[in-house]
N, C-alpha and C positions, 0 to 999 in steps of 0.2 A: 691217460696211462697211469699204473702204480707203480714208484719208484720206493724200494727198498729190498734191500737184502740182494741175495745174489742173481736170484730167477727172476727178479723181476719183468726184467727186459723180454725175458720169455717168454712170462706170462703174456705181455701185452700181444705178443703176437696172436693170442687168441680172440683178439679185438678185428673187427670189421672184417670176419669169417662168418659166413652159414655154416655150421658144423649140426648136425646132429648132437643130440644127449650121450649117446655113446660113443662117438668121437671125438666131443669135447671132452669127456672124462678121459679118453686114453689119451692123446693128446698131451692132456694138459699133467699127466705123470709121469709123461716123459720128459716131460721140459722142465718139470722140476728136478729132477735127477741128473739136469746138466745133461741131455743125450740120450739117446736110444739105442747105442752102441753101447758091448758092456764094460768096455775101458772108461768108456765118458759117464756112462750112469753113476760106477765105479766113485769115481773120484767127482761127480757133482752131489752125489749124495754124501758123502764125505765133509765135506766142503760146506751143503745146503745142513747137516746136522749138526755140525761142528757152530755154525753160526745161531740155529734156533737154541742153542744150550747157554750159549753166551748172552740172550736177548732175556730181559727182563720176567716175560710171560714165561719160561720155560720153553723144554722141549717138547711133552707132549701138549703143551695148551699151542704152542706153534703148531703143532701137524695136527692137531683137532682144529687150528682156525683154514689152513689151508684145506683140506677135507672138505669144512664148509663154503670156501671158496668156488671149490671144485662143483659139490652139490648146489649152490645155488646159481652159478653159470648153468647147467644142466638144466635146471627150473626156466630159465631165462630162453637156453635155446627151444626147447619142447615147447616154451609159451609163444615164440613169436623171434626170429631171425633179428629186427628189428632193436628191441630188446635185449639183444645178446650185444649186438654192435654199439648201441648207443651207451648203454645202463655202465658205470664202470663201478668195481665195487672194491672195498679195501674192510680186512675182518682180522680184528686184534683180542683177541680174549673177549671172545663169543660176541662182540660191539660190530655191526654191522654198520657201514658207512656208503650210501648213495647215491651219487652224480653222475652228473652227464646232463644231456638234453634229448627230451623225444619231443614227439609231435602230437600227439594224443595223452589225454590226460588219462583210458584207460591204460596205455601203456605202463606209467609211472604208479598206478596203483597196485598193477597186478605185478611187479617190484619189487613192490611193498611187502606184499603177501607172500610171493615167492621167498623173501629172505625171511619174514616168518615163521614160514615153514618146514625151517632147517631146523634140525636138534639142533642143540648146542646155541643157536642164539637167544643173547639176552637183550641185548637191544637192539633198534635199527632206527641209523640217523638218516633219515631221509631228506636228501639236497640235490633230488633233481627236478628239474627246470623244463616247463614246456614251452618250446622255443624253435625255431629253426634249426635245422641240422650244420652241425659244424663243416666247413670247410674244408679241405685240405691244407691250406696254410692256417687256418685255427687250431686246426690237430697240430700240426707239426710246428709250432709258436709255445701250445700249451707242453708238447714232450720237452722242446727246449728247454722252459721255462721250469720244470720238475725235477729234471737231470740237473741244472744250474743250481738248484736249491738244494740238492741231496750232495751235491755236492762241496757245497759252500760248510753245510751241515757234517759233512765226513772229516774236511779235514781240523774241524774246529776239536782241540781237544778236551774241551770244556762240556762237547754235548757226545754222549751214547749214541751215534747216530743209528745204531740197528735199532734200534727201541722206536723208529720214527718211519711211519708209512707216511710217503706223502703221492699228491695226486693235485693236477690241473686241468680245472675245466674251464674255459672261457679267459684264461688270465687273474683267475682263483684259487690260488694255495689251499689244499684242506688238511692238515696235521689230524694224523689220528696213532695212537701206540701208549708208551708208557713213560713218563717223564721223573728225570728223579727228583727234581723239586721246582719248584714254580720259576726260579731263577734259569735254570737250564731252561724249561718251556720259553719261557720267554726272549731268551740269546735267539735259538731257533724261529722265534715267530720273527724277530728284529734281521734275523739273516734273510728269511723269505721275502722282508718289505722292502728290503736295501736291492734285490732285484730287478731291475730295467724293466719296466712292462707288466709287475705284477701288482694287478689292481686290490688285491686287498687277500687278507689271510684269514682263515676259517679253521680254530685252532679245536680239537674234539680231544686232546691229549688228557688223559688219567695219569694221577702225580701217583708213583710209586706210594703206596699205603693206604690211598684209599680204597674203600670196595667195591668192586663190583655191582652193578646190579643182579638181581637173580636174576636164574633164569627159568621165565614161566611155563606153570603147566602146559600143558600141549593142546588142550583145548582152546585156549584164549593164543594162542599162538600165529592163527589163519585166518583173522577174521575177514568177514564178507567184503569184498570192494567197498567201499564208502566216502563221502566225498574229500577231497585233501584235508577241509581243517578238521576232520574226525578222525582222522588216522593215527594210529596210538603214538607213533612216535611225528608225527607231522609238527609237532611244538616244540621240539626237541633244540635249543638253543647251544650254542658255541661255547667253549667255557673262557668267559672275559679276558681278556691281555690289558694289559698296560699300556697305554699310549708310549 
């Protein structure tokens, strides 16, 4: 699951559903608006806007990274049910971020290329795992386990916590979002390890000021399936923490 901000929770619901491409898109617009009712859309849009203004990235670079959220679950269901259930995905100022566990290694390629294939992305950090499928109590260990850190992270008033998507796969912390300096990154990495149960933290955080990567022309954007260690972002490393 992806814990931050207000919809999160919602979103996840679109986790271990067959949906369609077209039903995952509407779906999943309603659930960010807080509701499908116009009192509830009313005041979760409200609510969900009011919060991307306040977050680091802005407001439009929040509803272009959600956008692309949307777009590349659609890629994921059209490609394969499987895919859609397992792949989980978290996208912060066009930075694509990938885990989970599938069972075929074409799965975790065509992933790859799916979140390539989005406008707007500029990278994609691919961290999933071919592996056995998770369990029921591994799912529901690792939501624990995400919710306890985001929230460990809220009430701390030392860290931004909207500025911090995070996500658990296996008993794996993965930080990804905008950090306002190495000292804050690092409070938050030290919250996630002080955690019962969480075997190690995967920190992907960009410190307030520095750049972005571009984002590539659109031809080099989809490249062919190809084997994991050639995959553009397959080498894509954690940015260091402190012991």
């Amino acid at each position: 699951m992806r814990v931050a901000r207000g919809f999160a929770s919602d979103q996840s619901l679109l986790r271990n559903r067959e949906l369609p491409g077209a039903a995952l898109l509407g779906l999943a617009a309603c659930l960010m608006l807080g509701g499908c009712s116009p009192i509830g859309t009313a005041i979760g849009a409200a609510a969900y806007t009011a919060d991307l203004a306040t977050q680091e990235r802005g407001l439009y670079q929040g509803l272009d990274d959600n956008a692309m959220w949307i777009a590349i679950n659609g890629r994921f269901a059209a490609y394969d049910a499987k895919v859609l259930q397992q792949v989980h995905l978290q996208v912060h100022e066009g930075r694509v971020l990938l885990t989970g566990d599938v069972q075929k290694q074409e799965h975790r390629l065509a992933a790859v290329k799916a979140a390539w294939a989005t406008a707007g992305v500029r990278e994609v950090i691919n961290q999933i795992k071919i592996a056995p499928d998770r369990g029921l109590g591994t799912i529901a260990q690792d939501e624990y386990l995400a919710r306890t850190v985001w929230a460990k992270l809220f009430v701390d008033r030392a860290i931004r916590a909207n500025n911090y998507s995070i996500e658990c796969i296996d008993s794996v912390v993965y930080l990804i979002g905008v950090g306002q300096d190495q000292a804050e990154v690092q409070r938050a990495i030290d919250h996630a390890r002080d955690v019962p149960y969480v075997r190690s933290v995967e920190n992907y955080m960009r410190l307030k000021g520095d750049k972005l990567p571009p984002e590539p022309p659109p031809p080099s954007k989809a490249p062919e399936i190809m084997p994991a260690q050639a995959q553009p972002a397959a080498a894509s490393k954690p940015i260091a923490a402190t012991p």
